[in-house]
N, CA, C and O atoms as a CHARMM CRD file, in Angstrom:
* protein
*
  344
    1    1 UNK  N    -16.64400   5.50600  -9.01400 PROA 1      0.00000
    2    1 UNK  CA   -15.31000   5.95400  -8.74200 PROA 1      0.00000
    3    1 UNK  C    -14.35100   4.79500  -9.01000 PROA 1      0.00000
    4    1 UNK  O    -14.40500   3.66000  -8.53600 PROA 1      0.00000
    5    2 UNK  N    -13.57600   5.24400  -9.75800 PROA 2      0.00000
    6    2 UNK  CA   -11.98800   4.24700 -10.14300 PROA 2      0.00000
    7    2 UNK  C    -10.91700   4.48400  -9.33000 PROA 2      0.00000
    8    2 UNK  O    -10.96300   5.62300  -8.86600 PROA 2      0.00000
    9    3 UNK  N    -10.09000   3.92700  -9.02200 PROA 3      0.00000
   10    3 UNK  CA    -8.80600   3.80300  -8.58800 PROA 3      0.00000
   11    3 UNK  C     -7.44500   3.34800  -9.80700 PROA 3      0.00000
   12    3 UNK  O     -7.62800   2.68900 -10.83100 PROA 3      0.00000
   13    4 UNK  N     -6.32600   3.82500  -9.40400 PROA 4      0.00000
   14    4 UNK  CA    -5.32700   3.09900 -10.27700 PROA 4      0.00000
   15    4 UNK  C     -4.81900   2.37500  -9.33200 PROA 4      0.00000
   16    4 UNK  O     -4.77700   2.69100  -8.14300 PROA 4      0.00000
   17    5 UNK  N     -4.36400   1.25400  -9.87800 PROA 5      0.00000
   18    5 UNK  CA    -3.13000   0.34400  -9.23000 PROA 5      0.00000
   19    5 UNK  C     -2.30100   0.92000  -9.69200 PROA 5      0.00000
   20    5 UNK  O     -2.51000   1.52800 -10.74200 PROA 5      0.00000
   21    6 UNK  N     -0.65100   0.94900  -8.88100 PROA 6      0.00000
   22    6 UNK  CA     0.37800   1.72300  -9.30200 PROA 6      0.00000
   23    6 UNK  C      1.48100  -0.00200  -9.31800 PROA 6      0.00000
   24    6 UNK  O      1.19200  -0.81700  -8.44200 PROA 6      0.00000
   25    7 UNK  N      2.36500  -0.28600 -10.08900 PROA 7      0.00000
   26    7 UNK  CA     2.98000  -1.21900 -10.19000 PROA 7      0.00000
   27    7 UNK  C      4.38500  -0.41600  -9.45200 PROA 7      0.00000
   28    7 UNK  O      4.96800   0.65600  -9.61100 PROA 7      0.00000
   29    8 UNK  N      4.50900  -1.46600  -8.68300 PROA 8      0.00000
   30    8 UNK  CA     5.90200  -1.16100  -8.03700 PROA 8      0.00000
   31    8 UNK  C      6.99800  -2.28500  -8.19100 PROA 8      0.00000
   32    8 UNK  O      7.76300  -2.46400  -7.24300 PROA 8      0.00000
   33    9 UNK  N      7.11200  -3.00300  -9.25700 PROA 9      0.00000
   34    9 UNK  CA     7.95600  -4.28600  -8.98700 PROA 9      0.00000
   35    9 UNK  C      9.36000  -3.69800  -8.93600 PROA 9      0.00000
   36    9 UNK  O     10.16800  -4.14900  -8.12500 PROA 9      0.00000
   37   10 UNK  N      9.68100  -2.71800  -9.76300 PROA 10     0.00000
   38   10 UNK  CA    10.91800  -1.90800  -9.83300 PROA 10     0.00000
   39   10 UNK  C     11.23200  -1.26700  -8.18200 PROA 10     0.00000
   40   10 UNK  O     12.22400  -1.62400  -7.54600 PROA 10     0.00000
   41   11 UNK  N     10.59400  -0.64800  -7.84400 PROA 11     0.00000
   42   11 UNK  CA    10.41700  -0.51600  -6.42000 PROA 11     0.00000
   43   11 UNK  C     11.28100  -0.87300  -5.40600 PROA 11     0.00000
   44   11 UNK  O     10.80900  -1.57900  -4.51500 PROA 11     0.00000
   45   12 UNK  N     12.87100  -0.42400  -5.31300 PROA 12     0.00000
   46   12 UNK  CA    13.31700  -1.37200  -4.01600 PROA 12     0.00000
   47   12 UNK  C     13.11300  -1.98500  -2.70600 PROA 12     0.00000
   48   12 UNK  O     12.94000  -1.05800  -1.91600 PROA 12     0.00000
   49   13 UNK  N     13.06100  -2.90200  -2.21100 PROA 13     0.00000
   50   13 UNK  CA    12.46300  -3.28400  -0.69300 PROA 13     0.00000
   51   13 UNK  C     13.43700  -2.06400   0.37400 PROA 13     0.00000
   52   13 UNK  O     14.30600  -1.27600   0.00400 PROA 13     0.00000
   53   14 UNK  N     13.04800  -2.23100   1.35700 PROA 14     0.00000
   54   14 UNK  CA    13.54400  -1.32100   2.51600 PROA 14     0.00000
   55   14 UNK  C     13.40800  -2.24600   3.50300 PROA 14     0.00000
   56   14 UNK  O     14.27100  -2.11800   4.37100 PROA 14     0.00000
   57   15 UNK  N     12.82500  -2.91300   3.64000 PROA 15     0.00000
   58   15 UNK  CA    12.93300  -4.23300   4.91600 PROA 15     0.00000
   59   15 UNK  C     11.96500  -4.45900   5.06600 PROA 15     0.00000
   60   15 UNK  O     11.25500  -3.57600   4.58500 PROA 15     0.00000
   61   16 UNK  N     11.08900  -5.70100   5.78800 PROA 16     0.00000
   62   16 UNK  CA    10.22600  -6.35700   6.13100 PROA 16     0.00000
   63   16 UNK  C      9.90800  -6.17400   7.39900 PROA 16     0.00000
   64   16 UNK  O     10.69000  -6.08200   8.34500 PROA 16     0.00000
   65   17 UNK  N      8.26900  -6.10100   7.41700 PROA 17     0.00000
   66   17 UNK  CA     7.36200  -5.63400   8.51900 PROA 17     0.00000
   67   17 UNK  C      7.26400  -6.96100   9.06900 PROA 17     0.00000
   68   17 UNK  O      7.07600  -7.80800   8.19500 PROA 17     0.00000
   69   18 UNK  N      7.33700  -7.44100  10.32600 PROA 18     0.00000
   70   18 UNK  CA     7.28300  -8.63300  11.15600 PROA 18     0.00000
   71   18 UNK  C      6.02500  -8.69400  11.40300 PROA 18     0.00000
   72   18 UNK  O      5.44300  -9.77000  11.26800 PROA 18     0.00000
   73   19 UNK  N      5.25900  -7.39800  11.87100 PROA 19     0.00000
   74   19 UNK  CA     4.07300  -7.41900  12.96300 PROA 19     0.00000
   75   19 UNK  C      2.48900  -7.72700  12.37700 PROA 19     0.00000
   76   19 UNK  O      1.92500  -6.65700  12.14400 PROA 19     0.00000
   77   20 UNK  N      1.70900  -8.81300  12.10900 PROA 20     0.00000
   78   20 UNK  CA     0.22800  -9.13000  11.72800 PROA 20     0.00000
   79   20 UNK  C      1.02300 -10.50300  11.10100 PROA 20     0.00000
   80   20 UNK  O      2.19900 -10.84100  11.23200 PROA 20     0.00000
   81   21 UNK  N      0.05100 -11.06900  10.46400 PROA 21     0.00000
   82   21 UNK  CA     0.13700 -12.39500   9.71100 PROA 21     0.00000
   83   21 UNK  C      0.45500 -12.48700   8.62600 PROA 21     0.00000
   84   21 UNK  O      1.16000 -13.45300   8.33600 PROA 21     0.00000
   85   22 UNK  N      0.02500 -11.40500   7.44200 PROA 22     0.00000
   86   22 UNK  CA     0.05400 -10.87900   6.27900 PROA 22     0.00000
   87   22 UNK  C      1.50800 -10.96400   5.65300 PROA 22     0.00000
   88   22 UNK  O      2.37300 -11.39000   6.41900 PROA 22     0.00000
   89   23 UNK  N      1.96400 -10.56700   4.16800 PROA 23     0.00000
   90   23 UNK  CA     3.67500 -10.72900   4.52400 PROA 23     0.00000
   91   23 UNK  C      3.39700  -9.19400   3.91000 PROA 23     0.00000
   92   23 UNK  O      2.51700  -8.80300   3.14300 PROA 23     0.00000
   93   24 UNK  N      4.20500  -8.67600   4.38300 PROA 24     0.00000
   94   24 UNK  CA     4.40000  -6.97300   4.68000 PROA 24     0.00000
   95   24 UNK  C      5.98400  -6.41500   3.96500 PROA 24     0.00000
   96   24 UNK  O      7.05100  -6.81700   4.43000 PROA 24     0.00000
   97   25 UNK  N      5.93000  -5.72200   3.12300 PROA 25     0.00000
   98   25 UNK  CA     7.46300  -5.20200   2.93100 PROA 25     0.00000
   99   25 UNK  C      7.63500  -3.54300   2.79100 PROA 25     0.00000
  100   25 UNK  O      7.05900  -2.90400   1.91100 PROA 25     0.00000
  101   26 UNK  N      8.32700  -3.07300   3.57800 PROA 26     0.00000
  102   26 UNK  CA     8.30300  -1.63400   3.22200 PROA 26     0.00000
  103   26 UNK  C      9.11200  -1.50300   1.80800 PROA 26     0.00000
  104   26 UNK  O      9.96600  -2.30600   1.43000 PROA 26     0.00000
  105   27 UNK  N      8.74400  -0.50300   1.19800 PROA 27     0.00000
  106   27 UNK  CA     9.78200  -0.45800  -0.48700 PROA 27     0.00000
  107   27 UNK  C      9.46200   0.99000  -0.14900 PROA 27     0.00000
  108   27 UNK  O      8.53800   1.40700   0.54900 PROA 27     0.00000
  109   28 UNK  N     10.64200   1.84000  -0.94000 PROA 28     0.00000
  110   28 UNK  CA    10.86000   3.03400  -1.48100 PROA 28     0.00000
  111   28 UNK  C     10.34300   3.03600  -3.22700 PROA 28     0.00000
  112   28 UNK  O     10.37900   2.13100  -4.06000 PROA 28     0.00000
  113   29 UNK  N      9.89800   4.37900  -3.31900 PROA 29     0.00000
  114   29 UNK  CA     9.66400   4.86800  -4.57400 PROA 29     0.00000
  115   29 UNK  C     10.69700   5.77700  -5.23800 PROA 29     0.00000
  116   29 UNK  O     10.69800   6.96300  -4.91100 PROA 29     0.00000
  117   30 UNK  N     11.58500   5.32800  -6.14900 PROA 30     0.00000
  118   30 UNK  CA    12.83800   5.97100  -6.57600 PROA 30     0.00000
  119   30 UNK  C     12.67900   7.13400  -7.14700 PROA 30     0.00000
  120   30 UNK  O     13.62800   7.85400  -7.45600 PROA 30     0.00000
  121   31 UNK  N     10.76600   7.59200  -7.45200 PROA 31     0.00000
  122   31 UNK  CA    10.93400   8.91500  -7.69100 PROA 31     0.00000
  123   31 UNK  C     10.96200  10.20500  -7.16400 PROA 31     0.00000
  124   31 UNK  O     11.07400  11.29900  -7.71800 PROA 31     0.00000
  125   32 UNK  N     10.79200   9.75600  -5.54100 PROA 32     0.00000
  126   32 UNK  CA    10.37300  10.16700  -4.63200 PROA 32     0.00000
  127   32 UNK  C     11.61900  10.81500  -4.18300 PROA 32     0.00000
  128   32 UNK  O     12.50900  10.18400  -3.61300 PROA 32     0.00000
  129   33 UNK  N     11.68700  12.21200  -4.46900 PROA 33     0.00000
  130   33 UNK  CA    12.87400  12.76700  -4.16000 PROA 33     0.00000
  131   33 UNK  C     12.97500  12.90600  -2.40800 PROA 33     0.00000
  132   33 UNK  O     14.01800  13.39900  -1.97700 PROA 33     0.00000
  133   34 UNK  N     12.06300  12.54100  -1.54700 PROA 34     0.00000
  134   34 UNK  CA    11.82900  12.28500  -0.12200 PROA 34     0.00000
  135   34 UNK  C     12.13700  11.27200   0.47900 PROA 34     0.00000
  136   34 UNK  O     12.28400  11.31200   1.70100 PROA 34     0.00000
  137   35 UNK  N     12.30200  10.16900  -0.20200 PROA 35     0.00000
  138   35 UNK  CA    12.48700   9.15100  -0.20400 PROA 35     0.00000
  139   35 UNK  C     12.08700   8.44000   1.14900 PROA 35     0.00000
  140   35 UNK  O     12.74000   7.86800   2.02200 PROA 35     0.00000
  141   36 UNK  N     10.11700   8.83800   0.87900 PROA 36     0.00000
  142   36 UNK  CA     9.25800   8.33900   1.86600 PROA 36     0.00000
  143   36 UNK  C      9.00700   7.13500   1.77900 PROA 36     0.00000
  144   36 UNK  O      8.92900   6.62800   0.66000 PROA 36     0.00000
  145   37 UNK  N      8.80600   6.32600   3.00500 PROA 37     0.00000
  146   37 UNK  CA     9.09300   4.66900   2.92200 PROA 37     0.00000
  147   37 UNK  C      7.10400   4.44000   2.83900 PROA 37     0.00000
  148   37 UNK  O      6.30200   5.21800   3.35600 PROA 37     0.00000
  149   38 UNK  N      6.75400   3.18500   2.05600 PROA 38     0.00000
  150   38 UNK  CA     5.44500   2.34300   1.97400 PROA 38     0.00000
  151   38 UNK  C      5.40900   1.39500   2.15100 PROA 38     0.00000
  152   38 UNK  O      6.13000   0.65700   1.47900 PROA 38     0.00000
  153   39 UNK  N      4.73600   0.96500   2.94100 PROA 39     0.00000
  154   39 UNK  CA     4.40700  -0.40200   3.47300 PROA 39     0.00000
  155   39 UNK  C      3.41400  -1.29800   2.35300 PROA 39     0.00000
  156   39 UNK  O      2.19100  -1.16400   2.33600 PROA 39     0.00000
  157   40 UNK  N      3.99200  -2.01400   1.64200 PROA 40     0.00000
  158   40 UNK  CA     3.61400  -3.18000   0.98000 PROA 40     0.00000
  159   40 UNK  C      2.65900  -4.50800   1.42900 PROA 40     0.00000
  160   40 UNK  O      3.11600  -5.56200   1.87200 PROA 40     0.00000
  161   41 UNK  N      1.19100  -4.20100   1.20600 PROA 41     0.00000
  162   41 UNK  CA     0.71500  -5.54400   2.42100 PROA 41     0.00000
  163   41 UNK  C      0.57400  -6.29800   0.94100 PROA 41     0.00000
  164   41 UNK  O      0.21300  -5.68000  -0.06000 PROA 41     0.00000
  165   42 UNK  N      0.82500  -7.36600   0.93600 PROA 42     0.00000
  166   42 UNK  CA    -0.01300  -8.23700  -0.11500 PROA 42     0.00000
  167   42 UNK  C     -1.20100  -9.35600   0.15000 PROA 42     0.00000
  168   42 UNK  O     -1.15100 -10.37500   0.83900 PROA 42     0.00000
  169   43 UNK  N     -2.26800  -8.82300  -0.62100 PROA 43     0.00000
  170   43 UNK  CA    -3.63100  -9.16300  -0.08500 PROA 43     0.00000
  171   43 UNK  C     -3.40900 -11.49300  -0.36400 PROA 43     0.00000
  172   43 UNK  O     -2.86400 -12.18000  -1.22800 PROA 43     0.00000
  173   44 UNK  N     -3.91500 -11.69900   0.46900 PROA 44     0.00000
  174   44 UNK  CA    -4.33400 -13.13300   0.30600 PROA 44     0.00000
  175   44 UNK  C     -5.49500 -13.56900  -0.41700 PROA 44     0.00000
  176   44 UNK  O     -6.54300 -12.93700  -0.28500 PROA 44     0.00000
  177   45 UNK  N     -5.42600 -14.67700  -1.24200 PROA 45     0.00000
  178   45 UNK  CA    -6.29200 -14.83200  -2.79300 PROA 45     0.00000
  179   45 UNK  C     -8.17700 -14.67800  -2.31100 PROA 45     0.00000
  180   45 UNK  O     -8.87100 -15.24800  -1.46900 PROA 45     0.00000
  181   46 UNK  N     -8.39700 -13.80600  -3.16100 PROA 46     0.00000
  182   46 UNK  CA    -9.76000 -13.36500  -3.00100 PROA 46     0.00000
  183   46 UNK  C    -10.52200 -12.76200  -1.91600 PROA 46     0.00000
  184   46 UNK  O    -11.70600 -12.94600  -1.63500 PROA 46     0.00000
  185   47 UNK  N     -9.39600 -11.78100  -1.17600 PROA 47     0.00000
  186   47 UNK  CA   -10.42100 -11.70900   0.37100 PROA 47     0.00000
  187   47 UNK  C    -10.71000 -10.35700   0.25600 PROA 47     0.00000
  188   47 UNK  O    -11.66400 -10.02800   0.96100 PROA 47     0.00000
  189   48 UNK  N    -10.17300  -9.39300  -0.44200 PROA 48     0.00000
  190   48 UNK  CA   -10.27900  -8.10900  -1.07500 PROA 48     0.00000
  191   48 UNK  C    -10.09800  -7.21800   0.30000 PROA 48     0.00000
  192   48 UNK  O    -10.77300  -6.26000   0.67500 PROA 48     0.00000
  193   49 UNK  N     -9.00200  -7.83000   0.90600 PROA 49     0.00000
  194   49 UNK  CA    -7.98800  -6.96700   1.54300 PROA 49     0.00000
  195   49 UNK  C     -7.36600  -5.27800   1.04200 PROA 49     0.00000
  196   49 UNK  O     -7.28200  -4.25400   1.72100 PROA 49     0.00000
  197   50 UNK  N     -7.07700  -5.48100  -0.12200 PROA 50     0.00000
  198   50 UNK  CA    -6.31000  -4.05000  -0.48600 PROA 50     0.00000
  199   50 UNK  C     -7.67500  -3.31500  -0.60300 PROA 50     0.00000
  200   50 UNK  O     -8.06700  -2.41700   0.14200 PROA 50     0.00000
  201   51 UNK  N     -8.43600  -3.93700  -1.83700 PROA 51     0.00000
  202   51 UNK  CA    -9.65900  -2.75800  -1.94000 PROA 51     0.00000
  203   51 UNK  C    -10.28600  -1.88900  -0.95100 PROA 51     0.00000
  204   51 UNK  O    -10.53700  -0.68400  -0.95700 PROA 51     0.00000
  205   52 UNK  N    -10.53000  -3.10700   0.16200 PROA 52     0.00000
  206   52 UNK  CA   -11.22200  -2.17900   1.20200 PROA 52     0.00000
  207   52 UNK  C    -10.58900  -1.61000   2.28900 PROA 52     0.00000
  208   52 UNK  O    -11.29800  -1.14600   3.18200 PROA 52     0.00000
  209   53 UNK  N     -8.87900  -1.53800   2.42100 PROA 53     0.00000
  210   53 UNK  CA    -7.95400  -0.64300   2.89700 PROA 53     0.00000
  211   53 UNK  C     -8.08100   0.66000   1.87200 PROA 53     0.00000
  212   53 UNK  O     -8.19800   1.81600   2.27900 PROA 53     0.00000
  213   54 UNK  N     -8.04900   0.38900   0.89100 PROA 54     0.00000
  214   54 UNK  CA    -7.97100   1.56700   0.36700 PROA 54     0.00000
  215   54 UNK  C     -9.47300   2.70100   0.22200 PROA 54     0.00000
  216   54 UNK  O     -9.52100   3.93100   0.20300 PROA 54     0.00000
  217   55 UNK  N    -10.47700   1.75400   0.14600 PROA 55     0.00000
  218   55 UNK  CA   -12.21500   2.28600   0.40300 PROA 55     0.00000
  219   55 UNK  C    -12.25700   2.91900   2.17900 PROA 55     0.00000
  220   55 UNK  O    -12.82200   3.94000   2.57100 PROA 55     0.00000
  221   56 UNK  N    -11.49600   1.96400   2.96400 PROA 56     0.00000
  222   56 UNK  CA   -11.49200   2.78100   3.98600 PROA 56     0.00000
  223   56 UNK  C    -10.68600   4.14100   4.14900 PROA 56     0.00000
  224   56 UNK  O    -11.06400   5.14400   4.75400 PROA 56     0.00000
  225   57 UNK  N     -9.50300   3.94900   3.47800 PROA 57     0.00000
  226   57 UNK  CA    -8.63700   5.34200   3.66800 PROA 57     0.00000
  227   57 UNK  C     -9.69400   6.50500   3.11300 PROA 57     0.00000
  228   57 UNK  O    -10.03500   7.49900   3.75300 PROA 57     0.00000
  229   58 UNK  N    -10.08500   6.18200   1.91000 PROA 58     0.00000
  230   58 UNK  CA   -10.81900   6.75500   0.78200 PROA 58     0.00000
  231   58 UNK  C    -11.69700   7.85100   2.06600 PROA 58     0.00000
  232   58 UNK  O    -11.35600   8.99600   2.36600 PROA 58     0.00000
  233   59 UNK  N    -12.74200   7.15400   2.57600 PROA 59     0.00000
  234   59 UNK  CA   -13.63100   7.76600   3.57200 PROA 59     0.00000
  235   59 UNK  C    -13.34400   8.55300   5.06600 PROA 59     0.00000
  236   59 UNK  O    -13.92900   9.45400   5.66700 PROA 59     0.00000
  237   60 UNK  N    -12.27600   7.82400   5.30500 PROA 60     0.00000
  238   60 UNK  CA   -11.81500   8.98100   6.56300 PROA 60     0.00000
  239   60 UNK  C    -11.68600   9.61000   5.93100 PROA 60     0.00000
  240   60 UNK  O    -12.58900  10.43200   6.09000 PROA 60     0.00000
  241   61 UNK  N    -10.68100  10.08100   4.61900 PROA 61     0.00000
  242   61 UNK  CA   -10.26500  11.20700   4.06300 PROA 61     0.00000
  243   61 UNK  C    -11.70800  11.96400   4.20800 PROA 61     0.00000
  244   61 UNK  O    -12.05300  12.72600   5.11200 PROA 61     0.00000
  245   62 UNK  N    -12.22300  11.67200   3.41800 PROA 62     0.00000
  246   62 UNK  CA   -13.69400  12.62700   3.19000 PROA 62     0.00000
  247   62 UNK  C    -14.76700  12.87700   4.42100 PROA 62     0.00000
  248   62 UNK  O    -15.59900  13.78400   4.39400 PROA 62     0.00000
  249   63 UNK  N    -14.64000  12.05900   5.35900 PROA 63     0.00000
  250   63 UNK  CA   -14.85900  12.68900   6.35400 PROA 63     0.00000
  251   63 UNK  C    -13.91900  13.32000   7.92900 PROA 63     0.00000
  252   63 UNK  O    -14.20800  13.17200   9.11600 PROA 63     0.00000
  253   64 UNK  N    -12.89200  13.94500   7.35500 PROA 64     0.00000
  254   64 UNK  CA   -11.49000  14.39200   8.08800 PROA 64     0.00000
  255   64 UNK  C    -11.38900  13.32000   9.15700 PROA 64     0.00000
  256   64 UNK  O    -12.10200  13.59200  10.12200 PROA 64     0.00000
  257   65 UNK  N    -10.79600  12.31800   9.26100 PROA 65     0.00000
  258   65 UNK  CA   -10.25300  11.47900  10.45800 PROA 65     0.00000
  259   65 UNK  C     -8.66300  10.99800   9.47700 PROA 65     0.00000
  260   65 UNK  O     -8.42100  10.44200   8.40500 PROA 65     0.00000
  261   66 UNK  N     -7.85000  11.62400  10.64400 PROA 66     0.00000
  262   66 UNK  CA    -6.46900  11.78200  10.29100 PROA 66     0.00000
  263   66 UNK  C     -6.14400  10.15100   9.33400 PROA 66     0.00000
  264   66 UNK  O     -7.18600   9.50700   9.20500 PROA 66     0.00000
  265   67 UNK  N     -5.32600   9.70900   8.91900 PROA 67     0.00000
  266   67 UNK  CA    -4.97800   8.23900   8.29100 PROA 67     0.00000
  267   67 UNK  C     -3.29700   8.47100   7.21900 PROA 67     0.00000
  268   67 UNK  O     -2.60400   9.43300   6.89000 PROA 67     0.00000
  269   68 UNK  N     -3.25900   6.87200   6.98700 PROA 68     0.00000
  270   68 UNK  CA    -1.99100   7.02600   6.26400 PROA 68     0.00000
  271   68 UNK  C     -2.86300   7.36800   4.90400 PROA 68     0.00000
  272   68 UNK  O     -4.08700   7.26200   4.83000 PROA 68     0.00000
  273   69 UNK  N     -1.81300   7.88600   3.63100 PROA 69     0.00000
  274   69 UNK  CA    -2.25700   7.70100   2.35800 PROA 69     0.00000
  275   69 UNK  C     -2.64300   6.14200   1.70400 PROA 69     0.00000
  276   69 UNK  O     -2.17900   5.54200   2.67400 PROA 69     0.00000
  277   70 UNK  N     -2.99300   5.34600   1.06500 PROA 70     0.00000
  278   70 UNK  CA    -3.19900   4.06800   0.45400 PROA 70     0.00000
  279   70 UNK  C     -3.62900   4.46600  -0.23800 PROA 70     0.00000
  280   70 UNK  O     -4.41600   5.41200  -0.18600 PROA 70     0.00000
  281   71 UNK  N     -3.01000   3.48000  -1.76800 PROA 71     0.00000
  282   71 UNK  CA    -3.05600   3.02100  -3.01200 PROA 71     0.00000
  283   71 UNK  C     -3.01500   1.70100  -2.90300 PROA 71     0.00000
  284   71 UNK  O     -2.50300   1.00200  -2.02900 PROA 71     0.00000
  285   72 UNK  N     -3.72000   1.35900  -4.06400 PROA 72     0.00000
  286   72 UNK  CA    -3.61200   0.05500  -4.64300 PROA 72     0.00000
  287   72 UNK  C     -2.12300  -0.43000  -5.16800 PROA 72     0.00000
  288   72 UNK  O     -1.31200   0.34000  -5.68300 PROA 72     0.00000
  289   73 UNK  N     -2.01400  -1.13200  -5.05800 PROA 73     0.00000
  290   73 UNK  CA    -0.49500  -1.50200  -5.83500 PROA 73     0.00000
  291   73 UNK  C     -0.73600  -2.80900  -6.21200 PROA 73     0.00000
  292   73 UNK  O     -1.71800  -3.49700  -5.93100 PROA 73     0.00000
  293   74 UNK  N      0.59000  -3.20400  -7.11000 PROA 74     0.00000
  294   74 UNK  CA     0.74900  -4.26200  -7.82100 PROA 74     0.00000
  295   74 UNK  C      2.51900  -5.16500  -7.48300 PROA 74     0.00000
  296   74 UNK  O      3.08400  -4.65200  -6.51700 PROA 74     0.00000
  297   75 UNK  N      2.95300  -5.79600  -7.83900 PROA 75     0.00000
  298   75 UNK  CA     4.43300  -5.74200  -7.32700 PROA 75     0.00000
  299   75 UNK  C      4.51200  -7.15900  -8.00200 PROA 75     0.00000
  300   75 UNK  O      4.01500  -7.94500  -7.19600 PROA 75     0.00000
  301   76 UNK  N      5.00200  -7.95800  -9.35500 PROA 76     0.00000
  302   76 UNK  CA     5.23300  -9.04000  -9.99000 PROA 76     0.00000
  303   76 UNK  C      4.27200  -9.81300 -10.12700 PROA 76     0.00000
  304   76 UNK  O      4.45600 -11.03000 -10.15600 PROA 76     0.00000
  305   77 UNK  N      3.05400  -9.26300 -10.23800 PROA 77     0.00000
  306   77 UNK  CA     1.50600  -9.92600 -10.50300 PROA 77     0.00000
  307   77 UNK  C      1.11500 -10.08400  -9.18300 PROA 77     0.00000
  308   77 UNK  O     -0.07900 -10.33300  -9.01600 PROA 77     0.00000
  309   78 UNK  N      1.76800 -10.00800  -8.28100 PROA 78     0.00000
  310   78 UNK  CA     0.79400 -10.17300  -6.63500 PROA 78     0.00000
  311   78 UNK  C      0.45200  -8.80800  -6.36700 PROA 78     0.00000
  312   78 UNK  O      1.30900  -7.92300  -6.35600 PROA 78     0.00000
  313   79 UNK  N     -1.59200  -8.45700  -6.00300 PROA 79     0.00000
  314   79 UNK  CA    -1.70900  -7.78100  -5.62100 PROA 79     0.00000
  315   79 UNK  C     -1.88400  -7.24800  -4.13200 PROA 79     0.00000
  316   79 UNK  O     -2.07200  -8.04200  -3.20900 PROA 79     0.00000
  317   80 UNK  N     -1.83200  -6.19900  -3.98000 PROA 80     0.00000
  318   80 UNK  CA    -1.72900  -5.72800  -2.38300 PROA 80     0.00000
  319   80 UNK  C     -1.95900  -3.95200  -2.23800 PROA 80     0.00000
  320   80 UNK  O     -1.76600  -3.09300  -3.09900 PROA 80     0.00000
  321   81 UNK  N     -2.48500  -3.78300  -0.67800 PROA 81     0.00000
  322   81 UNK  CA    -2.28300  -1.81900  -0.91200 PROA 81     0.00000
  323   81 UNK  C     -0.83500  -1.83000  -0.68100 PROA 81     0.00000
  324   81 UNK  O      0.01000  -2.70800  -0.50700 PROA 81     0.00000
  325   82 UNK  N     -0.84300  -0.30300  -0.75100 PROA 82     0.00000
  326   82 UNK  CA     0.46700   0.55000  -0.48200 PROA 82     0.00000
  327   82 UNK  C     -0.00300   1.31100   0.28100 PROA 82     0.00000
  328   82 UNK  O     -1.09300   1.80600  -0.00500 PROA 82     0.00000
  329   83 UNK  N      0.70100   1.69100   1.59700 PROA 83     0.00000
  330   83 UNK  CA     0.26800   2.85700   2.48300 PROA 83     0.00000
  331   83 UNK  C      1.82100   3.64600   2.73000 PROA 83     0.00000
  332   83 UNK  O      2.94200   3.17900   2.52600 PROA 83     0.00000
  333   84 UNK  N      1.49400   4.78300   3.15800 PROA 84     0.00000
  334   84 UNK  CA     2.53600   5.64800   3.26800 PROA 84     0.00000
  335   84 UNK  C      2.69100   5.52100   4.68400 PROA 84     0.00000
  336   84 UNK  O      1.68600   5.31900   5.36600 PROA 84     0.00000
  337   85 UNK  N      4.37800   5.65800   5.47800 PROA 85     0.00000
  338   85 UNK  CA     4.35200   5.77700   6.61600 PROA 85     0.00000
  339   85 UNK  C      4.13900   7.29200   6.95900 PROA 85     0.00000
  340   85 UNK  O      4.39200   8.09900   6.06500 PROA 85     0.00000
  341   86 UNK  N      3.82400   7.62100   7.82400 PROA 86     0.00000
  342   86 UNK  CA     2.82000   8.71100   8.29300 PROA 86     0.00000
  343   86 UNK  C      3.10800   8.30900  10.06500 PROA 86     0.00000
  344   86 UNK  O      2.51000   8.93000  10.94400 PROA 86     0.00000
């Protein structure tokens, strides 16, 4: 199983998440006629943070335990997930 990274550098910020250690930014998706807000984590070098946020979302899904959406994302060559607020 593959995943896409979705590049969001275009992506406007919406403000910054204070709360964990991580640096966190919520951004909007301008295509998003909902204009539902995502939380931006950006993973720290080599710890494979996003992947396995997103391997975990992946599996609640499939075994029904409620969760936000997560994608992989990208944002000016730093990678990180994307989760939906939910």
């Amino acid at each position: 199983m593959s995943f896409l990274t979705i590049d969001i550098t275009h992506w406007p910020w919406y403000g910054i998440e204070q709360m964990g250690t991580k640096i966190k930014r919520w951004v909007l998706n301008p295509a998003d006629p909902e204009k539902r807000r995502w939380l931006f984590k950006e993973r720290r070098h080599d710890h494979g943070e996003d992947w396995s946020e997103k391997l975990a979302a992946e599996i609640a899904d499939a075994i029904g335990i409620p969760g936000p959406k997560v994608e992989l994302a990208i944002r000016e060559g730093r990678r990180g997930s994307l989760s939906l607020d939910f």
